[in-house]
C-alpha positions as a printed NumPy array, in Angstrom:
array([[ 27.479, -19.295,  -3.884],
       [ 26.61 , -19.587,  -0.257],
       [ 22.802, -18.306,  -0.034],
       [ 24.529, -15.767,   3.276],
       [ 26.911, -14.698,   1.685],
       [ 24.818, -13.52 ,  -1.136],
       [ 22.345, -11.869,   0.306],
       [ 24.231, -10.001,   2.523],
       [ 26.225,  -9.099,  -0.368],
       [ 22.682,  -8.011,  -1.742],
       [ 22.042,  -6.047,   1.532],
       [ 25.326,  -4.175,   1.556],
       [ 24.066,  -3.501,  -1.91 ],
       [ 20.917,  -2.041,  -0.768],
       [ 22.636,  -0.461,   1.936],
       [ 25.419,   1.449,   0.364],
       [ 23.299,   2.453,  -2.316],
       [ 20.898,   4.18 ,   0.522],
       [ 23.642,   5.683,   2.096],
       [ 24.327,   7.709,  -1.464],
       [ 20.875,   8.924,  -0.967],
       [ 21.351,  10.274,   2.738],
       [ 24.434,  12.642,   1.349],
       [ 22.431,  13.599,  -1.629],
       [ 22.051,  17.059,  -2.039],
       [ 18.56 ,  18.479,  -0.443],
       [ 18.025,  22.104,  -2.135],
       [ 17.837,  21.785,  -6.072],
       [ 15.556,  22.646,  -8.901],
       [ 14.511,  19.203,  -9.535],
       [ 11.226,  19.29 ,  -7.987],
       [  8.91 ,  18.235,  -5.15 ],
       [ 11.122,  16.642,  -2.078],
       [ 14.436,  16.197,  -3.348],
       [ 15.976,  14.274,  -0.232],
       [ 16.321,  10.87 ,  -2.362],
       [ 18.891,  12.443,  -4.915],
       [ 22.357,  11.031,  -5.459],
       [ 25.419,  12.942,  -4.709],
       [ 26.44 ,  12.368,  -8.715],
       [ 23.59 ,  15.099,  -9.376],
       [ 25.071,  17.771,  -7.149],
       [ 26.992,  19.264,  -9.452],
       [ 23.943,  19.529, -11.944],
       [ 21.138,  20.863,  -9.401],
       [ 24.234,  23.323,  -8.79 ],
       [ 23.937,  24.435, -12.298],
       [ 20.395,  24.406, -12.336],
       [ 20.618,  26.762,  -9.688],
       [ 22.508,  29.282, -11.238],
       [ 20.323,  29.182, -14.502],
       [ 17.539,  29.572, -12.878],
       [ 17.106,  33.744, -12.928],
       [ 18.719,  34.826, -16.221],
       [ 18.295,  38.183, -15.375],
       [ 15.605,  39.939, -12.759],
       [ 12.504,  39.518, -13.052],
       [ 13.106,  37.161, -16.077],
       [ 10.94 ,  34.026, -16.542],
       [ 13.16 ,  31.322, -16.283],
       [ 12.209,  27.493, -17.524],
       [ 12.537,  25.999, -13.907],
       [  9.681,  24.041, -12.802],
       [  9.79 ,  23.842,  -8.937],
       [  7.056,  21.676,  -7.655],
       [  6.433,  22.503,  -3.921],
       [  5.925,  20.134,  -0.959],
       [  2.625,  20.116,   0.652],
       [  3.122,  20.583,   4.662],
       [  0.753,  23.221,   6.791],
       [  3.63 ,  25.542,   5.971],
       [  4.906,  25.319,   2.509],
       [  8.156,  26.611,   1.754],
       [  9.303,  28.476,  -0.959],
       [ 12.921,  29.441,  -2.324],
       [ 12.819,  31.588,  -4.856],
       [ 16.402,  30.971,  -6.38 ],
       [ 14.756,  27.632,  -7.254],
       [ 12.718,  28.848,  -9.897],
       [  9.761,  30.845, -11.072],
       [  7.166,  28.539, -11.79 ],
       [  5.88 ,  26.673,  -8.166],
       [  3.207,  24.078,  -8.095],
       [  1.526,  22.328,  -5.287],
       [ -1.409,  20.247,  -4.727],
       [ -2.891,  21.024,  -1.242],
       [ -4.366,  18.523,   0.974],
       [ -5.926,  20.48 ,   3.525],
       [ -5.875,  24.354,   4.764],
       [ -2.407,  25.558,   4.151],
       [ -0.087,  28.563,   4.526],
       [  2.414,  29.691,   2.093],
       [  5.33 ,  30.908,   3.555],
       [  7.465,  33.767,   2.829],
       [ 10.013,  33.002,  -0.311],
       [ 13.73 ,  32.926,   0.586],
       [ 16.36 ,  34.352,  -1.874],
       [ 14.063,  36.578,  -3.785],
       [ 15.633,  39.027,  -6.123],
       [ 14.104,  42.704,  -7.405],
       [ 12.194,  42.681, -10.055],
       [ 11.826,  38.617, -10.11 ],
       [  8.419,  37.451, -10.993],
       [  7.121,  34.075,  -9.858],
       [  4.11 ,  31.973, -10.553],
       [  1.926,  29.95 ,  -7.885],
       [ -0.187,  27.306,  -9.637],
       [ -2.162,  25.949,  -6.572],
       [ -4.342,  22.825,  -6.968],
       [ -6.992,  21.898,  -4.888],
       [ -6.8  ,  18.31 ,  -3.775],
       [ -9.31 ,  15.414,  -2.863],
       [-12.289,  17.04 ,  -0.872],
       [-11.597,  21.055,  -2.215],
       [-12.401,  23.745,  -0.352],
       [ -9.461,  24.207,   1.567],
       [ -7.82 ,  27.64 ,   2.357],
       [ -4.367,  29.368,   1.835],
       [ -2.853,  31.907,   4.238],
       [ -0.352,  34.208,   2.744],
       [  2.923,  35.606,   4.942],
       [  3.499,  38.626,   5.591],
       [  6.052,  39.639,   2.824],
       [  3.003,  39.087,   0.094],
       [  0.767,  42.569,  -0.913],
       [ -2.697,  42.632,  -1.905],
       [ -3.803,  45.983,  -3.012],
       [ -7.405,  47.436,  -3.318],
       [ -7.397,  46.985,  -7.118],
       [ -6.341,  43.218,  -6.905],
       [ -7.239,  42.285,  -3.035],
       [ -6.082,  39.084,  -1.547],
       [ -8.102,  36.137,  -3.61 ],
       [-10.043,  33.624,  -2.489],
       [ -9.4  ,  30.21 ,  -4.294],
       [-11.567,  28.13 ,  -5.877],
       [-13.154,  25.448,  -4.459],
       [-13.812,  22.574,  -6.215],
       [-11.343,  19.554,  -6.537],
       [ -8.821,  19.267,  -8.705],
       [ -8.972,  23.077,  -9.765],
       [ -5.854,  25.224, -10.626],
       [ -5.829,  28.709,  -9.639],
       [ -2.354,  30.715, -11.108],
       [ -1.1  ,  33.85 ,  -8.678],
       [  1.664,  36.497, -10.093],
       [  4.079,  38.098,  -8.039],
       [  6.727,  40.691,  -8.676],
       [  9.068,  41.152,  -5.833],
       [  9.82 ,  44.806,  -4.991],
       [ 13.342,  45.137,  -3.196],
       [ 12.63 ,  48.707,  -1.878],
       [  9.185,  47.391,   0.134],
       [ 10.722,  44.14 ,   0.421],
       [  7.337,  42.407,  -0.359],
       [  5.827,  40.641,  -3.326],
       [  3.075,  42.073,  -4.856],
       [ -0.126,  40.76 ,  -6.879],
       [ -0.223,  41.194, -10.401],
       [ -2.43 ,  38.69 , -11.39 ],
       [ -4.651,  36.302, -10.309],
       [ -6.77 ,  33.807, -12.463],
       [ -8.422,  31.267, -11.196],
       [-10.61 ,  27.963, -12.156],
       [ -8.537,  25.657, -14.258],
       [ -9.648,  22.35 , -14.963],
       [ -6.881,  19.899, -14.045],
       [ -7.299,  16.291, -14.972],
       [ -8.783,  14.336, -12.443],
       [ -9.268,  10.863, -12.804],
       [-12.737,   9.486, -11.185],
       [-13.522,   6.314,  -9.849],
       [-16.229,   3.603, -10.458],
       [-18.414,   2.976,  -7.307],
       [-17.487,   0.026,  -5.523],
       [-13.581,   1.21 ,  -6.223],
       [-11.424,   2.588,  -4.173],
       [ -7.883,   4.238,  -4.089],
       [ -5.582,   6.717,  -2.28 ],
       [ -5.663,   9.323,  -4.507],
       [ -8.626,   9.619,  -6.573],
       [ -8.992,  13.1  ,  -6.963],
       [ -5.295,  14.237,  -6.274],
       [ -2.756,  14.565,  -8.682],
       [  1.138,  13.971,  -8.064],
       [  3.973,  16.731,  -8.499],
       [  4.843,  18.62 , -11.511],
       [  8.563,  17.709, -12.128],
       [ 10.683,  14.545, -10.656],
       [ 13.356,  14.179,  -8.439],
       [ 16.56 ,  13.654, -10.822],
       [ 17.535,  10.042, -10.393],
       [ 19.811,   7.86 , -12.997],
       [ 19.746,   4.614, -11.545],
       [ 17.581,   1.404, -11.185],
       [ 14.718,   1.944,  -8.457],
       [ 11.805,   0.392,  -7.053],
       [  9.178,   2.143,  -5.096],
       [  6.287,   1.309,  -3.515],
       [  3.087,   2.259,  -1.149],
       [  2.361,   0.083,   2.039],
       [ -1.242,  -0.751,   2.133],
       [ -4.099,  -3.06 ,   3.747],
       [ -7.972,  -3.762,   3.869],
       [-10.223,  -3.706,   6.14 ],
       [-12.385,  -6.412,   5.175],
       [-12.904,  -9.538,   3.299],
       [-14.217,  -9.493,  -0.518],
       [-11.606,  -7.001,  -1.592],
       [ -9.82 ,  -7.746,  -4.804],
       [ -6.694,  -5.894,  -6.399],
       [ -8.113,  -4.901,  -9.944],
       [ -4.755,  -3.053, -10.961],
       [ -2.428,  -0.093, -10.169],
       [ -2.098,   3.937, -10.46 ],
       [  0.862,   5.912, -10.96 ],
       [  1.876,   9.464, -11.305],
       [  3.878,  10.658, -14.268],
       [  5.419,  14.341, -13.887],
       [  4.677,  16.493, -16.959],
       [  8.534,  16.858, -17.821],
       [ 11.529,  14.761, -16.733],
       [ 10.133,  11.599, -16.343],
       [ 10.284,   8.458, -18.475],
       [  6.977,   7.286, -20.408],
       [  8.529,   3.554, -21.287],
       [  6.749,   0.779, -20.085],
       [  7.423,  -0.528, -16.519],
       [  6.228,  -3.212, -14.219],
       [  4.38 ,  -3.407, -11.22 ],
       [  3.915,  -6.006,  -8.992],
       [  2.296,  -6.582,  -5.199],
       [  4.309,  -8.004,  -2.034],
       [  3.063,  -9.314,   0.94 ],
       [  4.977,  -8.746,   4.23 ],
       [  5.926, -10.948,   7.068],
       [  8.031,  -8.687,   9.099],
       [  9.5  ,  -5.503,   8.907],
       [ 11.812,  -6.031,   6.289],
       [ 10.721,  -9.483,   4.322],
       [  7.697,  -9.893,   2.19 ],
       [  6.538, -12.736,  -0.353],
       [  5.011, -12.062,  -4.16 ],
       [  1.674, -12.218,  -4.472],
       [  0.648, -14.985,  -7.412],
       [ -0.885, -13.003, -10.193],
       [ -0.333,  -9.872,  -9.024],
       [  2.639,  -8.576, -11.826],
       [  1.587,  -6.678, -14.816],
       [  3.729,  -4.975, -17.268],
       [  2.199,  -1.613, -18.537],
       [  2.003,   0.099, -22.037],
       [  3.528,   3.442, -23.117],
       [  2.824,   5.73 , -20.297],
       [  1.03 ,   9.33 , -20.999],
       [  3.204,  11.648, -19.112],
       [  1.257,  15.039, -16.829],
       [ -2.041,  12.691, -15.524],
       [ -2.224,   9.415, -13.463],
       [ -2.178,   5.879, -15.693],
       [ -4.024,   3.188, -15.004],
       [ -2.212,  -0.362, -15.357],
       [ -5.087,  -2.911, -15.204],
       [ -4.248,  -6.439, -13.979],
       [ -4.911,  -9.803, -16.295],
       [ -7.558, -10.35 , -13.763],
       [ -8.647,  -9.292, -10.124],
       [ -6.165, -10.694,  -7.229],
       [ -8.342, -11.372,  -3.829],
       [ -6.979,  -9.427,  -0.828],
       [ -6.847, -10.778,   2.317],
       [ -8.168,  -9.261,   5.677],
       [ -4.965,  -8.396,   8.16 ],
       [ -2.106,  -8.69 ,   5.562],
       [ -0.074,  -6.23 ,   4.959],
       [  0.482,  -5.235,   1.338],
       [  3.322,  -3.434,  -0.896],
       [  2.09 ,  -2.24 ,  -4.116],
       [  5.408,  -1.523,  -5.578],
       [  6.525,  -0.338,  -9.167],
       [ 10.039,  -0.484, -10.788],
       [ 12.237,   1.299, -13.488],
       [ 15.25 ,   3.339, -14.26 ],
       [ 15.278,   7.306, -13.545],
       [ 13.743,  10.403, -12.315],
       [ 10.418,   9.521, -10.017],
       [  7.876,  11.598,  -8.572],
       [  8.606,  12.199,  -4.727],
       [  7.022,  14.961,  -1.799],
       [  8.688,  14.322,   1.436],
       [  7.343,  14.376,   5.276],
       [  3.565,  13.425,   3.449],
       [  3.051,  10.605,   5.915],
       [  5.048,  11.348,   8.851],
       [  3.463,  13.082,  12.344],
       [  2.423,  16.476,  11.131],
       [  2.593,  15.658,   7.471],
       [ -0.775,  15.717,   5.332],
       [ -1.182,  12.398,   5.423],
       [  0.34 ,  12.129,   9.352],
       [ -2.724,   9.545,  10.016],
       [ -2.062,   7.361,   6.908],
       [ -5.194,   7.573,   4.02 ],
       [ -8.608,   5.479,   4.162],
       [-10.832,   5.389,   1.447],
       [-13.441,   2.679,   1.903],
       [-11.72 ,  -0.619,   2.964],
       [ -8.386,   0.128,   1.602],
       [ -5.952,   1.946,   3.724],
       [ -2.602,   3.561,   3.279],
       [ -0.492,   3.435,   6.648],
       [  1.165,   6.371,   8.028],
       [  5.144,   6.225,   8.174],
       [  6.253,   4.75 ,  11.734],
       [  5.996,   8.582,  12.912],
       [  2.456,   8.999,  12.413],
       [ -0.308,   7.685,  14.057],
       [ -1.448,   5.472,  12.03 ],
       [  1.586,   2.904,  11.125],
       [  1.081,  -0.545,  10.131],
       [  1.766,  -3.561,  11.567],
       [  5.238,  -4.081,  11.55 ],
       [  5.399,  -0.278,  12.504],
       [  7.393,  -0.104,   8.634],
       [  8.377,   2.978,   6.791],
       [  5.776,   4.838,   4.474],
       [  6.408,   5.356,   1.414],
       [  9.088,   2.459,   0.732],
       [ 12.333,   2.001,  -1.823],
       [ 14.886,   0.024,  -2.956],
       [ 17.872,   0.624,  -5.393],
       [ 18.814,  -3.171,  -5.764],
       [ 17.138,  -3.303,  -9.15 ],
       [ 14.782,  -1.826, -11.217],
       [ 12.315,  -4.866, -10.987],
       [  9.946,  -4.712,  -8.895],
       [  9.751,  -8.794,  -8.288],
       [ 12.846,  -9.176,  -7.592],
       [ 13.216,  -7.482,  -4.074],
       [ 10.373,  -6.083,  -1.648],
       [ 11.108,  -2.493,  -1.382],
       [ 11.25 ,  -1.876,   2.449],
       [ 13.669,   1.152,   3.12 ],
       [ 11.821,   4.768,   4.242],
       [ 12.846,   8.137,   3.177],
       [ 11.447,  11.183,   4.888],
       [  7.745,   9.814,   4.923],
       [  7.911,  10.687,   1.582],
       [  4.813,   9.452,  -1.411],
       [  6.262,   8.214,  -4.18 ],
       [  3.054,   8.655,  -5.894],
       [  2.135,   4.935,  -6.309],
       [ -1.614,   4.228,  -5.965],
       [ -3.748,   1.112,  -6.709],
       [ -7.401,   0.586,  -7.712],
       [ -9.429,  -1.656,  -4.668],
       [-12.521,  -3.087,  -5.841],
       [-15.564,  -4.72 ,  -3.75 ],
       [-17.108,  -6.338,  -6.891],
       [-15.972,  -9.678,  -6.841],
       [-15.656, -10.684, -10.986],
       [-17.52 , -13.463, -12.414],
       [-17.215, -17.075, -11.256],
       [-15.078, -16.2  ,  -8.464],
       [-13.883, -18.679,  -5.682],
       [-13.942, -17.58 ,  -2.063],
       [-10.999, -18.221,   0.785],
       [-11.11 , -16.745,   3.622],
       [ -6.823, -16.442,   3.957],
       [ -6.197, -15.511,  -0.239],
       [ -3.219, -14.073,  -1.265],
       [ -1.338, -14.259,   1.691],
       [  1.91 , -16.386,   1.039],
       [  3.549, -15.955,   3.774],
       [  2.231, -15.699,   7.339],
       [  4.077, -13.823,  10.179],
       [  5.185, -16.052,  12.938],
       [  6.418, -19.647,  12.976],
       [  6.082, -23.165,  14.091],
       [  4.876, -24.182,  16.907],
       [  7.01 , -26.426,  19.039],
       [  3.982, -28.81 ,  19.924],
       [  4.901, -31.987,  18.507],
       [  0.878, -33.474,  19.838],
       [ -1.849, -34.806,  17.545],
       [ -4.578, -33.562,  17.239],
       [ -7.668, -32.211,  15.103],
       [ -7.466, -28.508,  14.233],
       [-10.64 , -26.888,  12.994],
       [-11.872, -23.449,  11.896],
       [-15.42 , -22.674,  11.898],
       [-17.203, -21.364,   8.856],
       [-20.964, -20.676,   7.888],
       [-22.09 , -20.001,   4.061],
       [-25.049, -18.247,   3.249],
       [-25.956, -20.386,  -0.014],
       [-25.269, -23.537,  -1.592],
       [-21.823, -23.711,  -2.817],
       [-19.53 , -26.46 ,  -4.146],
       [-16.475, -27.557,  -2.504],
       [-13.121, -26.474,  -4.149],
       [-10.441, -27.088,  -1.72 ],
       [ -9.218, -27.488,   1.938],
       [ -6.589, -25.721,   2.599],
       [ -3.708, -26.013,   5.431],
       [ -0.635, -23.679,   6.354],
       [  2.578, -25.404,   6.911],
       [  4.953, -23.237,   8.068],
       [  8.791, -23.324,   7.553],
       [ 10.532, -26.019,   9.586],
       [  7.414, -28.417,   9.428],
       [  8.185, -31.958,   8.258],
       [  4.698, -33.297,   8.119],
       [  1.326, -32.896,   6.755],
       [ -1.936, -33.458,   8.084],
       [ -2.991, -37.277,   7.121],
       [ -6.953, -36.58 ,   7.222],
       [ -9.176, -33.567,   6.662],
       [-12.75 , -33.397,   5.999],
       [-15.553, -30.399,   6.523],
       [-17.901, -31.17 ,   9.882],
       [-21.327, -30.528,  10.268],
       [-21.781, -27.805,  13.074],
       [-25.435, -29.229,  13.794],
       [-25.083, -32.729,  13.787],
       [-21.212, -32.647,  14.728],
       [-20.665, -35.512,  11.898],
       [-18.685, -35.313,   8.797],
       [-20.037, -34.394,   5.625],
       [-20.604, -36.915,   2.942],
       [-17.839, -36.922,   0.276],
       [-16.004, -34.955,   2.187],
       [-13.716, -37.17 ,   4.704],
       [-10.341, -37.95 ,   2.987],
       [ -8.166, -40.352,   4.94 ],
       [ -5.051, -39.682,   2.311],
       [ -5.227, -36.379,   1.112],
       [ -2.735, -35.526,  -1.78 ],
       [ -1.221, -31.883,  -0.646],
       [ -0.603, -29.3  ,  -3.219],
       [  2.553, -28.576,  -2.216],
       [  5.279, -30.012,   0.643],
       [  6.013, -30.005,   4.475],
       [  6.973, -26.547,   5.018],
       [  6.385, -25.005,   1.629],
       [  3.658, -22.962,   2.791],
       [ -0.346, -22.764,   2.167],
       [ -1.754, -26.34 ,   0.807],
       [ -4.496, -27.463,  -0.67 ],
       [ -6.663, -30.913,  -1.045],
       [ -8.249, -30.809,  -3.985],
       [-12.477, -31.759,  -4.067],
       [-14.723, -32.378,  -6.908],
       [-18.602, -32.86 ,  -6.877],
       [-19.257, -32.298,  -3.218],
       [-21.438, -29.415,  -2.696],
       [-22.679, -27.512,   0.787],
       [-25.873, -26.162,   1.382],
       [-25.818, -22.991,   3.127],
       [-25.292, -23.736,   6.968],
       [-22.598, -23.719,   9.924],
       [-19.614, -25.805,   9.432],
       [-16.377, -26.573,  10.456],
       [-13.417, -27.53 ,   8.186],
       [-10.821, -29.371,   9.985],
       [ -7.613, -31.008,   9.689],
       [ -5.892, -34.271,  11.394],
       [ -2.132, -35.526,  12.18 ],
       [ -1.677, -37.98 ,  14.802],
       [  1.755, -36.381,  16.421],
       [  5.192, -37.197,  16.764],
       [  6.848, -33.699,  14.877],
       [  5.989, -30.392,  15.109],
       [  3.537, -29.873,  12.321],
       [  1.129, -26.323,  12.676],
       [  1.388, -22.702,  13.024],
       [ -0.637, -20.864,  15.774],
       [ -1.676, -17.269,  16.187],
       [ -3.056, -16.7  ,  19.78 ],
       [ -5.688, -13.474,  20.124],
       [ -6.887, -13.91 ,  16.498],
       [-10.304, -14.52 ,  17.249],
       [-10.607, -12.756,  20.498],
       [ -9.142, -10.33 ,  22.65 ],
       [ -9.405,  -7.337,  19.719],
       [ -7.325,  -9.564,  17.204],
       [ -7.606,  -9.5  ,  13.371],
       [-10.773, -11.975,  13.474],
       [-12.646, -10.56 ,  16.373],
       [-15.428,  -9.69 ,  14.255],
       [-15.112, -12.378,  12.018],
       [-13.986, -12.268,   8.426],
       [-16.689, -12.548,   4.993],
       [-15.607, -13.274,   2.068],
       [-18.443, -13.573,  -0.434],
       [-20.922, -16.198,   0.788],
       [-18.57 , -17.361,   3.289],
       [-18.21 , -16.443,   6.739],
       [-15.768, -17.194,   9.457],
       [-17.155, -15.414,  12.635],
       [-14.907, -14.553,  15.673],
       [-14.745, -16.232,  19.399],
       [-17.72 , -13.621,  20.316],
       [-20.144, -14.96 ,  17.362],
       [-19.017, -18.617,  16.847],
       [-20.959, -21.789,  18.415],
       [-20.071, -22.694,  21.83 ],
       [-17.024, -22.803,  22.858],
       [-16.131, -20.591,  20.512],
       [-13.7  , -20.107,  17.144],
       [-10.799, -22.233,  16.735],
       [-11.117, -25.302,  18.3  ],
       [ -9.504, -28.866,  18.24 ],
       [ -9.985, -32.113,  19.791],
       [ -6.343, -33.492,  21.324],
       [ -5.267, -37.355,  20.383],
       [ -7.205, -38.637,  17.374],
       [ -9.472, -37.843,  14.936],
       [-13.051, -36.12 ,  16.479],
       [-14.85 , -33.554,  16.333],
       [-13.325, -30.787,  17.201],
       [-15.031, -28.655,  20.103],
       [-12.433, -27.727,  22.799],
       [-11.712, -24.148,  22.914],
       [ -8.421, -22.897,  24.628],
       [ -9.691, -19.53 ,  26.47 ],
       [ -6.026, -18.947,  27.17 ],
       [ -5.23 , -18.697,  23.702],
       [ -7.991, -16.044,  23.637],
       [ -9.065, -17.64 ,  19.723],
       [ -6.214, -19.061,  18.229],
       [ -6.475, -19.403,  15.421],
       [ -4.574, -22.18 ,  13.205],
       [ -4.973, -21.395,   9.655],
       [ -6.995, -24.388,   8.01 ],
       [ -9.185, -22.606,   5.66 ],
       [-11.381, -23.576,   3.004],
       [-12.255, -22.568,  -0.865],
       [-15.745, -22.615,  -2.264],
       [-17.499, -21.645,  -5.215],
       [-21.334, -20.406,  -5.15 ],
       [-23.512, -23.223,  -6.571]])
């Protein structure tokens, strides 16, 4: 089949399949959000509906979990059992479609940092006997409020009030780090029969991260405990990402009504500047709050803990590079390898969450580029030889693993030398000059590596640099890397190895090349404000 034509068949797949979800129907007892269902479930949220109150004030089954927003509405047809986790001080607005004598349940969880307040509307009645409460504080604490809705005074009043339930809160090691580590997810799904993959869009903020494995949400009722798979992307633009090697784990039985833990075979190293999907797939109901990370949603300026950083949706102010949608989604399949997940729906958190960890594990190597398969931009059209360096210092002996080289898409050559240069004495290390290296991989295929053995680098300032004599265009180039506020400005560590930007590098400063043959490379293009041309280099501490 013609590779087009099948993946814009796979598109209008995609497409069509989204298109269900914007006519889906939006107000339906199946839980928090509710704006990804398909139209096929109408006539069941429908029925829900009119199950719901059996009689007034009757306690019906219906589980409504609420969205979290400043103002969090209520409709009281929905149900009589409303949850919500809040994530900062929050007001609880007056319940639409309230019948006499119907009694309804708040169970109100504080989220990660506690202490936030709720504001009650004006149809809600406090009395002297049972005066307007004051919630508890702590994280992850459940407080339950009972109202009975008087038609006659047209308010709900207070019945009950008990507060300080424990709610399971998963804690983290320190050193770790992830999104929501003391906030749990919704308490029903939004009903969903299909295949889906969902995902969060994520990035660090320095080197010497490493993916140790992923979080995610199961709803206490309505949502499949079967094993599922999750897997990391890496994006180049707005809509195309790569698979991170290593990065796919299948899980165990999930526990549903607490967060599970799916632990990787072993950490994946995270690279400074990329941007990240940690995505999970299966068929069914999913947890989902809308407008969470959206401009005046909880989450409006995305979620930092640490290094590790959840964007906002392109609404907020905090989006991510390719100014993509937050939380993400696709309906192509329920695999979450087999397509990046890059369509939006109303700033919504699917609940997906990963576990960041600054503790590199035993025997690890160090890159300063790992896990980032696919680079944005392209080849350049320079077709010139020359040698193409990046400077690197390490703060203690290490041996030499590999050099490593990006050839981008279109290139039909490889570098024919590379070697690591001495900073100080501007002369090639011994053992390290190879005049026919053997690439990993071909022209055009991506990152490659030349393999070393034996050759080991005391701690000092060095330069690893690569060689092709010219004739075809051959290397990639990001201007403002080093400089001018890029990604490297202030240099990227990694373990015991150190690239430092234009500002901190040896005169002239970071990313420099010599034009025409094989030298050591010290001219420095200030209009390229620290361009930066991906040779990188692998070590492991002696």
């Amino acid at each position: 089949m013609d590779r087009q034509s099948s993946t814009r068949q796979r598109e209008d797949q995609v497409l069509s399949r989204r298109n269900i979800f914007k006519g889906a129907v939006g107000v339906a007892a199946v839980g928090a959000g509710g704006a990804v269902l398909t139209a096929a479930t109408a006539s069941q949220a429908s029925a829900a509906v009119q199950a719901t109150t059996v009689e007034p004030g009757a306690l019906a089954p219906a589980v409504v979990g609420l969205t979290d927003a400043a103002t969090i509405a209520v409709d009281a047809s929905l149900g009589n059992d409303f949850r919500v986790t809040i994530a900062g001080n929050r007001t609880m607005a007056n319940p639409a479609n309230p019948s006499d004598g119907q009694k309804i349940t708040f169970q109100v969880t504080q989220g990660s940092g506690g202490s936030f307040t709720l504001t009650w509307g004006s149809t809600y009645e406090f009395s002297t006997g049972l005066p307007q409460p004051t919630l508890s504080t702590a994280a992850g604490q459940t407080d339950l409020l009972c109202f009975i809705y008087n038609a006659t005074k047209a308010k709900w009043l207070l019945a009950a009030f008990v507060a300080g339930f424990s709610t399971p809160v998963v804690t983290q090691q320190s050193g770790t780090y992830r999104l929501f580590p003391s906030t749990n997810g919704p308490a029903s799904p939004v009903s969903y029969s299909g295949p889906f993959v969902c995902g969060v869009v994520v990035g660090v903020t320095t080197g010497g991260c490493w993916l140790d494995g992923y979080w995610w949400w199961v709803c206490p009722t309505g949502q499949s405990t079967s094993a599922q798979k999750f897997a990391l992307w890496c994006l180049y633009n707005s809509n195309s990402g790569s698979l991170v090697p290593n990065s796919t784990v299948t899980s165990a039985a999930l526990t549903a009504g607490q967060w599970n833990y799916v632990k990787l075979a072993a950490p994946v190293p995270l690279a400074l500047g990329a941007t990240y999907v940690a995505a999970t797939g299966f068929t069914g109901s999913f947890p989902d709050t809308n407008s969470q990370f959206g401009s005046g949603g909880p989450y409006s300026a995305g979620i930092v803990n640490g290094p590790l950083t959840a964007y906002s949706d392109a609404s907020g102010s905090n989006p991510s590079p390719f100014k993509t949608a937050q939380a993400v989604f696709s309906v192509a399949s329920s695999d979450p390898t087999a397509f990046a997940p890059v369509y939006g729906s109303s700033a919504c958190n699917f609940w997906m969450d990963l576990l960041v960890d600054t503790s590199p594990p035993a025997g690890a190597s160090y890159r300063l580029w790992p896990s980032y398969p696919t680079l944005p931009g392209h080849l350049d059209s320079d077709t010139a030889g020359y040698t193409l360096a990046t400077e690197f210092q390490l703060s203690k002996s290490c041996t030499l693993d590999n050099i490593w080289f990006y050839s981008a898409s279109g290139a039909s050559v490889l570098p024919t030398r590379c070697a690591i240069w001495s900073v100080s004495s501007q002369s090639v290390v011994a053992g390290t000059d190879n005049t026919s290296p053997s690439w990993s991989g071909a022209a055009g295929s991506g990152w490659v590596a030349c393999s070393y053995s034996g050759v080991t680098l005391p701690a000092g300032d060095y330069k690893v640099a690569v060689f092709y004599g010219g004739g075809a265009e051959w290397y990639q180039a990001t201007t403002s890397y080093w400089g001018g506020g890029g990604v490297g400005a202030s240099g990227i560590t990694n373990g015991p190895v150190t690239a430092p930007g234009t500002s901190g590098a040896t005169s002239p400063g970071q990313g420099t090349y010599n034009k025409g043959s094989w030298a050591y490379p010290q001219t420095y293009d200030s209009a390229g404000s620290g361009e930066n041309y991906w040779v990188d280099v692998e070590v492991t501490p002696s």
